[in-house]
Residue, then its C-alpha position, 0 to 999 in steps of 0.5 A: x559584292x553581297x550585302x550582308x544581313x543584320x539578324x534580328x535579335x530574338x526578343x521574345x522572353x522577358x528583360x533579366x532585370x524583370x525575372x530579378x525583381x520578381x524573385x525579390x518580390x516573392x521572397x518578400x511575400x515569403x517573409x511577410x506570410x511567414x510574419x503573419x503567421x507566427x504573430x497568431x496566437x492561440x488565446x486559449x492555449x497561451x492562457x493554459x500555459x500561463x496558468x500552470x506556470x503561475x504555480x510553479x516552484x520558481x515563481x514562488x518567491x518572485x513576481x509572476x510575468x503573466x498579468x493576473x486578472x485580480x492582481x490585489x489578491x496576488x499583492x496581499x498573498x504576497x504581504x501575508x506570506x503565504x505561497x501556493x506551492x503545489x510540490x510542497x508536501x503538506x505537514x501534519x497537524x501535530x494533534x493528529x501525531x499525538x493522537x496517533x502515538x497516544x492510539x499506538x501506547x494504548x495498543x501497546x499497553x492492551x497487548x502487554x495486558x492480555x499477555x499477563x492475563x493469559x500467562x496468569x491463566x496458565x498458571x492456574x490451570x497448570x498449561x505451561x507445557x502446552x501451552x506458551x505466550x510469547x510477545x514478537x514483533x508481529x504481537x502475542x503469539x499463543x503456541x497451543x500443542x496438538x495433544x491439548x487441542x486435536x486427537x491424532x490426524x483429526x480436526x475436531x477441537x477437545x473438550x480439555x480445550x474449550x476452557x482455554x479457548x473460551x478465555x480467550x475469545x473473552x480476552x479478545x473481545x477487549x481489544x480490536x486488534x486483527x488475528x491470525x490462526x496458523x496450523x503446523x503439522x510435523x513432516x510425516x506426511x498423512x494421506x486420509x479421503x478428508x486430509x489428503x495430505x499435511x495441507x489440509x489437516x493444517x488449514x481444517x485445524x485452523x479453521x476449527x479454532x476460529x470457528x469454535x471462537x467466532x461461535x462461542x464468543x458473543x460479538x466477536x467479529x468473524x472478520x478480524x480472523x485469518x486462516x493460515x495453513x503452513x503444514x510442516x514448512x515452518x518446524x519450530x525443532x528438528x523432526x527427528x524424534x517423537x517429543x520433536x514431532x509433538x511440539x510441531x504438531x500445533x496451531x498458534x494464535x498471532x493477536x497482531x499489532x495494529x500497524x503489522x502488515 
């Protein structure tokens, strides 16, 4: 009869309650590094965040949660009434209101006065039908014909002209207001060495009448002027007929309202 032999057990790995409580442990470890790491906080960043958030809208009439560093100072902004809005849009000082409608009455009021002054001139001088004043929205528009300023494609101001002209150099010389000089031309086109085309004829005529203005009117500042060429896109009547074509042909002087853009 055979005896039989015990196996041994193989004891070499370690107990199953060991690799248990191990992982316990490291699940602990785990957690406390995760405790530690949330519970740092950055001093610098945190103090930035609570400093814009103590100007915010929603703490304006409550008390802030951040502990300020001179909180006497925050309790007597509070008692007084005052608050530190920065979305609130400041309000203007009513004496500057009145002083800024009391400037544009008075610039209403000068333009009226050069109108009357230049259509007075007119008058006198019998230029009605060369010569109109008119009050728009963007201020006094005077509309100069060609035949009382220019010969026939050319750019050079007439003698008949420089009387008018001069008076208003003086008129303007009153107010501060900005000008604006357009030159127009019918559609017919013109094709000269000087003036290739309706462009340049336009933008030379404007050009001579600031000029003959900025040179014969002591103190009158060249940079209250602007040069504006249109050619013939901006017709005032159709160009179909030769009294049409003449009252196209002129340059208009826009004495400009102070708050026009």
């Amino acid at each position: 009869m055979k005896l039989r032999r015990k196996k041994k057990s193989n004891n070499n790995g370690a107990p199953k309650w060991m690799t248990t409580y191990a992982d316990m442990v490291t699940l602990i470890l785990v957690f406390f590094v995760l405790l530690f790491s949330i519970s740092q906080i950055n001093l610098v960043k945190f103090d930035a965040i609570a400093e814009s958030f103590r100007n915010r809208m929603i703490f304006d009439f409550y008390p802030s949660p951040i502990e300020s560093e001179n909180p006497t100072e925050a309790t007597k902004v509070q008692e007084n009434g005052e608050t530190t809005n920065e979305f609130e849009e400041p309000t203007e000082d009513p004496g500057n209101i009145a002083e800024n409608d009391t400037a544009a009455r008075e610039a209403a009021e000068d333009l009226e006065e050069l109108k009357q002054e230049v259509d007075q001139y007119l008058e006198n001088n019998q230029l009605n039908d060369i010569i109109s004043a008119n009050q728009t929205e963007r201020g006094i528009v005077l509309v100069l014909e060609e035949q009382l300023l220019f010969e026939t494609s050319e750019a050079e101001i007439l003698d008949q002209a420089k009387p008018f002209l001069s008076k208003v150099g003086t008129l303007l010389m009153n107010i501060p207001n900005f000008i604006k000089v357009e030159g127009h031309t019918d559609n017919r086109q013109i094709s000269t060495f000087r003036y290739p085309s309706n462009w340049e004829l336009s933008g030379a005529r404007a050009s001579s009448v600031i000029r003959y203005l900025v040179n014969n009117t002591q103190g009158l500042a060249p940079s209250r002027f602007t040069a504006v060429a249109y050619g013939e896109t901006r017709p005032v009547v159709p160009n179909d007929s030769p009294e049409n074509w003449s009252k196209n042909r002129r340059v208009e002087i826009v004495i400009l309202k102070p708050d026009y853009n």
